[in-house]
Phi, psi and omega in degrees: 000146189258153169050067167292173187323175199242135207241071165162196207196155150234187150205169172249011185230149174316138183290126176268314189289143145312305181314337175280343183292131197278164183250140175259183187149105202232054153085341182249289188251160221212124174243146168222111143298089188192162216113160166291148159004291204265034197152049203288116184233142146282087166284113192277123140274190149208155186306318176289332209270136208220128159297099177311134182209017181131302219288335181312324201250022180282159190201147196295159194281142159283045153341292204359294207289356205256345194294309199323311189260033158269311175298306158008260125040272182296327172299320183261027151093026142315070183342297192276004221311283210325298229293341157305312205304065215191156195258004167098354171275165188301207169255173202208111155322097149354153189272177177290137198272145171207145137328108157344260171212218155223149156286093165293101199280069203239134192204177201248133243271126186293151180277013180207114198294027186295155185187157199193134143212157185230143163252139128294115198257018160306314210237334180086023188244130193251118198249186154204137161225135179215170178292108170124331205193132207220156173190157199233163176208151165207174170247127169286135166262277185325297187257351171074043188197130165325085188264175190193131177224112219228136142255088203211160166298341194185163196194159172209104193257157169202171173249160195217121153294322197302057173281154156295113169107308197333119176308148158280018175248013169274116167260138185229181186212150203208138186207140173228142160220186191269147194222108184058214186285024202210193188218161176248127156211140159230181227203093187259140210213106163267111178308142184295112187085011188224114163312336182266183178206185153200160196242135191257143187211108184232110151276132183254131189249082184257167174251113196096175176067194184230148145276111169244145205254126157253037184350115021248032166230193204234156154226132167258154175197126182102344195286135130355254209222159162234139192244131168266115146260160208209124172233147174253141174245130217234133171181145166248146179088219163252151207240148154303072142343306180323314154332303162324304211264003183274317180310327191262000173268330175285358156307330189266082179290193198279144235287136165107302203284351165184149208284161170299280194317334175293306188294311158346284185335282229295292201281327180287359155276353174256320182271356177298331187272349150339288184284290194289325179312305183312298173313332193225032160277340175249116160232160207233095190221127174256009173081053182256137133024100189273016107347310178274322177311318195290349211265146211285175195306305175306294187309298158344288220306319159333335210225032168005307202229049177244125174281067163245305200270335167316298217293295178301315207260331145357287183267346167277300177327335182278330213277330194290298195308273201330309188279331191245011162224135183184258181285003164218147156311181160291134177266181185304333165277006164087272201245325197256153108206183187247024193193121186305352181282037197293132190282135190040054133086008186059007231283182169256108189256116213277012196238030163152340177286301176304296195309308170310295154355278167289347182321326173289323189351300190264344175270349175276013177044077167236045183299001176275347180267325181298305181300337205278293184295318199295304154341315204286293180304352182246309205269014194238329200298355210239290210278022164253339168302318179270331195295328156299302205273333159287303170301295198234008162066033194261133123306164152109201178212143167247144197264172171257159158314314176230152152233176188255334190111329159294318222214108180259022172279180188250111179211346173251128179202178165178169170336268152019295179221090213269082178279354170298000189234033165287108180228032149287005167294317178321288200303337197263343166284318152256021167297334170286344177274331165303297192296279230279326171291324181301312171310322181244007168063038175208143188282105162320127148293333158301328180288318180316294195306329207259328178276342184287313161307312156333262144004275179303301187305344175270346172311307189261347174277312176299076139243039135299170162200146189272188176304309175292343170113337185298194163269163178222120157293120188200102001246223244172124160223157154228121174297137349257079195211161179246174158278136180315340204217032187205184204236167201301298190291104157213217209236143184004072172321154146307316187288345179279328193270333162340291188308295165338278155324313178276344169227039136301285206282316194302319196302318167322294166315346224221312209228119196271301178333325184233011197284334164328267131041269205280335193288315200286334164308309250242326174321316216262016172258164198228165217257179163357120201239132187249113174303193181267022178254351172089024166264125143006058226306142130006299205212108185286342187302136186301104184111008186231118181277157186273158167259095184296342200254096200223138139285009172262145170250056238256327211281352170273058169296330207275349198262307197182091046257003174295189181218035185278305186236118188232157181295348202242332196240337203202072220283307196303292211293314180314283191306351182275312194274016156277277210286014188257009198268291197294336194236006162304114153315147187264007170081229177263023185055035164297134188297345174291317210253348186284305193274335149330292179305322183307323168307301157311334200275319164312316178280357179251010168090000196248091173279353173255358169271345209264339155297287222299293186298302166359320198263328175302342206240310179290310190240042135293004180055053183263006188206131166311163155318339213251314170112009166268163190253187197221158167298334198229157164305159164093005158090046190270139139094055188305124201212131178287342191306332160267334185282328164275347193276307184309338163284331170327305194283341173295322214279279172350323182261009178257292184211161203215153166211152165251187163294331185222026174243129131193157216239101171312120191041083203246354192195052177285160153268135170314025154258345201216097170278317183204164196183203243180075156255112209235116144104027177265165189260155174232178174317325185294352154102027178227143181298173176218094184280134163247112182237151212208151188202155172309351187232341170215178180204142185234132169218119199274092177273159198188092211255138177248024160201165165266107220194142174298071224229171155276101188266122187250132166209179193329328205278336198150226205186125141202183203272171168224106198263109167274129163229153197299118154106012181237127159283135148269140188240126186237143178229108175293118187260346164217146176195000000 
């Protein structure tokens, strides 16, 4: 294919809104570019900084002794039991993800409003140009720090706490003094009633002119160029600045000895290759109209059903994931934001946004998001540790529903959403570390271990049992939705016994030693219950009717992201949870449960329902200027989950594997006749290039073991002997 995607974004007019600025990211500190011309700011985040608000000193409710008779309880049809189940406190918020500050960029106002800004999602470099004056930001993976390179007559920089929603009890202190032919500013921020704090630190480097210190900023004036760099420090009590500040001056060589513009150069060649390898290992091309390819974001956005646009949010989404993992996965706004107000807490929510989030990780070949989560889910395992042994008197470990990313206890809850009794998070936070061992054909030893835990908490949790012998989850939530004619707390969600089941048998695979054990517990749960609409219940439990109109889909886990119920191994159960697919409701149009359907729907093989959601999504106004995305249609609530979710659903409905499947062009939509999918991983461990037109498909693997698998597409099944270091060429003339 010729004239392929456009790998950025422009607009021709200034981000006036935050939510419109583009982004920058290097998995730690987070740049948002937007402003006028004449008043330019970078609201600098970092991953760590979360508002104390109580939650620090929050601790999981001490239950244990109390589940025997809860379990009692729910079992002899004791409706309301769970909604006792609770130590009696309000609900109490994960603390809040909140913006540094922003750095402020103020020059004299052009005499023509001309005005162009951009991202490179190559590169991570964020440009703006106007008459007169030009500047560029990238956030470094190599040096962890924020560069800027400012062209103008005169600049005038300072730093500003001063965001939406910023408490009026923060106290900060702010000092620039002179540093070589430049300037130093920092930028100290004390939370209220709180020891802790963090400190913002920007060097101004300019080359040529003079620098006047204007407290509590700097004016440059006559320089060539200016170069900034900018790091935020998370710290209690008071901090040694000094350290800090020789790292970004060792950035620098010594005043004179090479222009600033030089030096930009210098650090954007250490962190690029960094970035664009990661970046441009999967690309996407649908053959679109290079016309549309040319037309700036806002305007694409315009054009619903232009494969120009599945391509920009393609590649803006992998840039997005990408940029905004490194020491956390994403959170729901991914890196960013510009208001202290973050909606739900900015938190990372662990009972389908992160998990949606991530999803591309390991077959978009993203192992820094997969490292991200995996990083995160290791420094957490001790406070999931207690989140068992308080709650439910367990070995093993329960993941919590939400973190601030510091604190992995289970503490937000409430009647309502009794989320203390979930205990199917562990397993759906590592499926993704499971999927990426499977892609390089070697077991982490941190995941073995995570799973062992896992394991052990099902050991000691399952002993009930029902008339038949089976095992019973009791008690049971599927997030966040009741039974039509039952209470928040109730007996074997679907989605629990998925989990069970599946992380049970994988820990097996993982532990040879115990896999007897553990296979036979996971056997001894029981299965799935197809209602009297012919669906797929929720709640396998007998008598407890479903609530269709939900945006969580929880109970199809087995559907997707498992292989439990497939079209191919589990024909009955596949047509049920197609029709419980079919009678779901999308609720309040969160872009998470629109694109959550796309995904089943991709495994079940339903390439227009998969349109369908796709489009709920597209021509719902769901995405900024900037190609981040918002939770509710009409751009409500800046939230990252379509914007990270959507290449999962490109990918999924073009090609999907197991350790020993795979399955071709399995959901396209009549909108995407044809393309180009380059460089995905599949479980089996061989990348995979694809190319595909209305009348044939060509698929090259480039297998890095040797191995046997099953190949599925429209036309039939046949086997496939893959050997390690041989390309295989499949030429489809129908699928």
């Amino acid at each position: 294919m010729t004239d392929g995607p456009v790998h950025g974004t422009w607009e021709p007019e200034p981000a006036a809104r935050w939510e419109d600025g583009f982004l920058s990211g290097n998995g730690h500190h987070g740049a948002l570019l937007f402003g006028e011309p004449d008043d330019e700011r970078v609201v600098v985040t970092h991953h760590t900084l979360v508002h104390p608000n109580g939650a620090e000193h929050a601790r999981p409710p001490r239950l244990a002794a109390e589940l025997p008779a809860l379990q009692d309880r729910l079992l002899a049809g004791v409706r309301d039991a769970a909604e006792r189940f609770t130590d009696g406190r309000p609900l109490q918020w994960v603390r809040p993800f909140h913006p540094a500050f922003q750095i402020r960029l103020r020059r004299p106002r052009a005499a023509t409003p001309d005005h162009r800004r951009s991202v490179d999602f190559t590169t991570g470099v964020l440009r703006t140009e106007s008459q007169g004056s030009r500047s560029e930001v990238f956030v470094s993976r190599a040096d962890d720090v924020i560069v800027q390179q400012v062209e103008a007559a005169g600049l005038v920089v300072s730093l500003d706490h001063r965001l939406p929603g910023a408490p009026d009890t923060l106290m900060v202190g702010q000092s620039v003094v002179r540093a070589a032919d430049g300037a130093l500013l920092t930028l100290c921020v004390r939370y209220p009633d709180r020891d802790r704090r963090y400190t913002g630190i920007t060097l101004v480097v300019p080359t040529g002119g003079r620098t006047a210190l204007i407290p509590p900023g700097a004016h440059v004036t006559g320089a060539e160029s200016v170069l900034l760099l900018t790091r935020v420090v998370r710290h209690t009590g008071e901090l040694d600045t000094a350290p800090h500040i020789e790292a970004l001056r060792d950035l620098v060589p010594e005043s004179g000895s090479e222009p600033g513009s030089v030096t930009y150069a210098r650090l954007l060649d250490r962190h690029t290759p960094l970035h664009r390898t990661a970046y441009e290992r999967v690309t996407l091309d649908l053959a679109a109209d290079p016309a549309e390819r040319a037309l700036p974001g806002s305007q694409l956005l315009e054009r619903p059903d232009s494969p120009a646009l599945l391509e920009r949010l393609f590649a803006a989404g992998r840039y997005h994931l990408l940029s905004s993992s490194g020491l956390f996965p994403p959170r729901l706004t991914g890196l960013w934001t510009g208001d202290w107000a973050t909606a739900w807490s900015g938190a990372f929510t662990n009972d389908a946004n992160v998990n949606l989030q991530t999803a591309s990780a390991a077959c978009a070949a993203l192992p820094e998001v997969t490292e991200a989560l995996a990083s995160l889910i290791q420094r957490q395992l001790p406070d999931w540790q207690d989140n068992a042994r308080e709650i439910f008197g367990t070995r093993g470990v329960v993941a919590p529903p939400h973190s601030d990313g510091e604190s992995g206890l289970t503490y937000h809850f409430n009647r309502e959403y009794p989320l203390h009794l979930w205990t199917a998070g562990a397993d759906w936070l590592l499926k993704p570390l499971v999927d990426h061992d499977e892609t390089r054909g070697e077991q982490d030893p941190r995941t073995a271990r995570a799973l062992a835990e896992v394991a052990l908490f099902y050991e000691d949790f399952l002993t009930r049992t029902d008339a038949d012998g089976h095992l019973v989850v009791v008690p049971s939530y599927s997030p966040e939705n009741r039974p039509a004619n039952g209470s928040w707390g109730a007996i074997n969600a679907a989605m629990d016994l998925s989990a069970a089941r599946h992380a049970l048998r994988t820990a097996a695979a993982y532990h040879p030693e115990r896999a007897q054990a553990w296979r036979a517990l996971a056997d001894r749960l029981p299965p799935h219950r197809i209602n009297a609409d012919g669906a797929l219940a929720e709640w396998a439990w007998p008598g407890l009717d479903d609530t269709y109109d939900h945006r969580h889909l929880s109970h199809l886990y087995g559907v997707w992201p498992l292989d439990e119920i497939t079209p191919y191994d589990t024909p009955d159960l596949a047509a049920a949870a197609h029709r419980a697919l079919e009678l779901r409701g999308s609720e309040n149009d969160s872009a998470h449960g629109h694109l959550h359907h796309a995904l089943v729907a991709a495994r079940l093989r339903d390439g227009e329902r998969v349109a369908h959601a796709l489009g709920q999504v597209l021509k719902g106004d769901f995405f900024h200027a900037s190609l981040m995305s918002a939770h509710y249609p009409n751009r409500n609530v800046y939230n990252a989950d379509a914007a990270h979710t959507l290449p999962a659903v490109l990918v999924e409905m073009l090609v999907q594997s197991t350790p020993d499947r795979l399955v071709l062009l399995p959901a396209v939509p009549s909108t995407c006749p044809r393309g180009e999918l380059r460089g995905i991983r599949t479980r089996f461990g061989a990348a995979l290039d694809l190319t595909w037109s209305p009348t044939e498909a060509t698929a090259v693997l480039r297998p890095t073991r040797t191995h046997r698998v099953e190949l599925r597409t429209s036309s039939g099944t046949e086997p496939l002997c893959l050997v390690a270091g041989e390309d295989h060429v499949l030429r489809l003339e129908a699928w």
